[in-house]
N, C-alpha and C positions, 0 to 999 in steps of 0.2 A: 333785195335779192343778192345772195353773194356770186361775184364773181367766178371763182372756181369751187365744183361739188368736191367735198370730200371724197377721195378713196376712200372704202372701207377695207378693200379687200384687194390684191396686186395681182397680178397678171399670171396665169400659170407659166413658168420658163421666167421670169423678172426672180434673178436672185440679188438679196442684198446683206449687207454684212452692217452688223447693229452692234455702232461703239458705245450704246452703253450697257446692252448686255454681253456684248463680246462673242455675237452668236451669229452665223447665217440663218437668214430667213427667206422664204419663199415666199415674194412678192412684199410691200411695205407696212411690216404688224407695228414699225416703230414711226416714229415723226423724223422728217427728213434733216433734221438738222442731227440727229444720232446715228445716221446712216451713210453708210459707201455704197453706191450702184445703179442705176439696176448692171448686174453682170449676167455672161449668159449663159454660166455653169456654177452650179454650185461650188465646182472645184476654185474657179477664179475667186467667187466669194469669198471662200476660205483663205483665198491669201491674200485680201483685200491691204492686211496691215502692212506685210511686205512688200507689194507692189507701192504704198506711200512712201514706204523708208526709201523704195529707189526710185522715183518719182523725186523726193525730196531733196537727195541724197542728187543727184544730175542738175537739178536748177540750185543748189547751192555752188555746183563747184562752173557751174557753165559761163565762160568769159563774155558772152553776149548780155547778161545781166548784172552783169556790173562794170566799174572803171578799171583800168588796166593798171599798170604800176604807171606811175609817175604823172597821173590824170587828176587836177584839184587838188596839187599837193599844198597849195597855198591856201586859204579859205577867202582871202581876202580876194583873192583872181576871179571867182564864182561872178557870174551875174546877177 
């Protein structure tokens, strides 16, 4: 018996945006590993790719996620 049933079919209102067709879809017609969402307008869907770039784009430059200047400048200092 498997653990979780397949969707077939996604929820009316569950929009998701399918990176490998490059398309919003109404509920999940794709496997979740090619998908962004569920979002809750199609509109959001559609800029699914945008909102990663600045998603992406804030945890690269954000000082909480990495060492500061002058943090492990020695390697041998490390624990």
């Amino acid at each position: 018996m498997a653990l979780f049933k397949k969707r077939t079919a996604g929820k009316p209102g569950e929009w998701y945006y399918c990176l490998e067709h490059k398309k919003v879809e109404e509920g999940p017609e794709c496997p979740a590993k090619n998908r962004f969402g569920p979002y809750a307008s199609r509109e959001e869907a559609a800029h699914a790719m945008e909102s990663a770039r600045e998603r992406n784009l804030e945890w690269e430059t954000d000082p909480r996620w990495h060492d500061g200047p002058g943090r492990n400048e020695n390697p041998e200092d490390t624990p």
